[in-house]
C-alpha positions, 0 to 999 in steps of 0.5 A: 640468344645475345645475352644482356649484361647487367651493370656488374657484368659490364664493370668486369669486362670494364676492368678486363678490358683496361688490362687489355688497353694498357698491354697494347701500351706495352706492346707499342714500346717493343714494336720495331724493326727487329723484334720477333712476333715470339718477342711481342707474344712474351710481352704480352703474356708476361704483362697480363699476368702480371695483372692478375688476368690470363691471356684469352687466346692461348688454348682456345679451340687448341691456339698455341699461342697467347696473342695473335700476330698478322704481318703484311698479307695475313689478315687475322691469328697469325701464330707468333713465333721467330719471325722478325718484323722488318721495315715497311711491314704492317702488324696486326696484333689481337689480343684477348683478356680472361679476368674474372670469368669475364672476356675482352678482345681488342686489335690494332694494326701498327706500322713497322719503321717507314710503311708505304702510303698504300699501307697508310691509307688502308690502316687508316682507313680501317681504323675509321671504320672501326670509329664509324662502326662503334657509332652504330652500336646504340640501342634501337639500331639494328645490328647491320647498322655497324656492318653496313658502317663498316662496308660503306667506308672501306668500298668508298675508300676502294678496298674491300672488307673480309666476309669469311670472318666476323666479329662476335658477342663477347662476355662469359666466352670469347665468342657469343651471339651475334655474328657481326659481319662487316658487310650488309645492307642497314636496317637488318638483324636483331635491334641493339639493347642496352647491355648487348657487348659486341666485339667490333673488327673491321678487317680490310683488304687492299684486293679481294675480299676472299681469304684461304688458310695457311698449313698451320690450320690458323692464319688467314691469308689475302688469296692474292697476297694484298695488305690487310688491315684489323682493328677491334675494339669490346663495346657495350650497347649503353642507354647513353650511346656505345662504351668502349671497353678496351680503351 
C-alpha cells in the first residue's frame, strides 16, 4: 500500500529534507581533487548531527557507512573510505536523513577538477532526467509517467537507464511502496495521489544498462566499466503540482 501523508507528515519530511539540502552544501566545499571518499563520509556525519538529525544509511540492512560514495564506474552505495578522488573522476554521493522519525534521500553527481565532455554530457543529461521526471509527479498521473520520463530522455541522449535498481517511497522508512522504476512505457501502475512521497533516481549508464556487485556485497558497478551518473531528489505528490523536499 503507498501511504498518503497528511500535511504534518509532509512538513517533517520537509524539515528532514532541508538538512539534507544544506549538507549537500557542505559536502560541495570539500569535493576536490585529493580528498577521500572517508573524508566526505565524515563531513556528512558530523553536519547532520549537528542538526539534530541522524544519517539514514548507516546500519541500514548492516551499511557500515553514513553516505554512499560512487566513483566513475560505480553506480550506486559505494562504500566511502580511503580512497582519494582524482581529476576528471565523476562522484555520486546519496545521502539519507532520519529526523524525527521521518526519512529523505537525495543524490547528486559532482565533477571532480576538469571531466571529459562524455562525463559532462551524461551528468547533465541525468540531471535533466531527474527535472523531467519530477514533472510527472502530480496527481492523476500514473506512477510510469515518471519512469517513462525518465527512459525517454536518457535512450534520446544515447545512454541507457539501470533496470536492476529503482527508486522507492519514502516517509516512516527509507524504502516504502512504490518501486519506481526508470524505465517503462506511460499511462501504467498506480495513479499519483496527493500525499504519496517518492523518491526519484535516475541512474544512467554510458553503455549497457546491466550492473554486477562488487566483493563487498554493496557497490553496483557498470558490467563494462562505463560512466554512471545518479541524481535523486524526496518529492511529495501536491494538489498544486510536485514539491521537492531536498532543496
Amino acid at each position: 500500500m503507498i501511504a498518503i501523508r497528511t500535511e504534518p507528515e509532509l512538513d517533517l519530511i520537509r524539515k528532514s529534507g532541508e538538512i539534507l539540502r544544506d549538507c549537500f552544501l557542505e559536502i560541495e566545499k570539500a569535493v576536490r581533487p585529493g580528498v577521500t571518499t572517508g573524508e566526505l563520509d565524515r563531513i556528512a556525519d558530523e553536519f547532520i548531527r549537528s542538526r539534530g538529525a541522524v544519517p539514514s544509511f548507516k546500519g541500514y540492512q548492516g551499511y557500515p557507512a553514513n553516505i554512499c560514495v560512487s566513483v566513475n564506474e560505480q553506480v550506486v552505495h559505494g562504500i566511502p573510505g580511503p580512497r582519494e578522488l582524482r581529476e576528471g573522476d565523476i562522484v555520486g554521493i546519496d545521502m539519507g536523513v532520519l529526523r524525527e522519525g521521518y526519512h529523505s534521500d537525495a543524490s547528486r553527481t559532482y565533477g571532480i577538477g576538469e571531466i571529459g565532455e562524455e562525463a559532462r554530457r551524461l551528468v547533465r543529461t541525468t540531471k535533466e532526467a531527474l527535472e523531467l521526471a519530477i514533472d510527472k509527479a502530480r496527481a492523476g498521473n500514473h506512477l510510469s509517467d515518471i519512469s517513462h520520463a525518465v527512459q525517454s530522455h536518457a535512450e534520446a541522449a544515447g545512454y541507457q537507464v539501470v533496470r536492476a535498481l529503482v527508486g522507492h517511497g519514502i516517509g516512516r522508512m527509507m524504502h516504502e511502496e512504490p518501486q519506481i522504476p526508470n524505465f517503462g512505457s506511460p499511462g501504467n501502475g498506480p495513479v499519483l495521489k496527493a500525499g504519496m512521497v517518492l523518491a526519484i533516481e535516475p541512474m544512467v549508464n554510458v553503455g549497457s544498462y546491466d550492473v554486477l556487485t562488487l566483493k563487498d556485497k554493496w557497490t553496483y558497478v557498470t558490467v563494462d566499466g562505463g560512466l554512471s551518473a545518479h541524481f535523486e531528489d524526496t518529492v511529495a505528490v501536491t494538489e498544486t503540482g510536485p514539491r521537492i523536499m531536498t532543496r
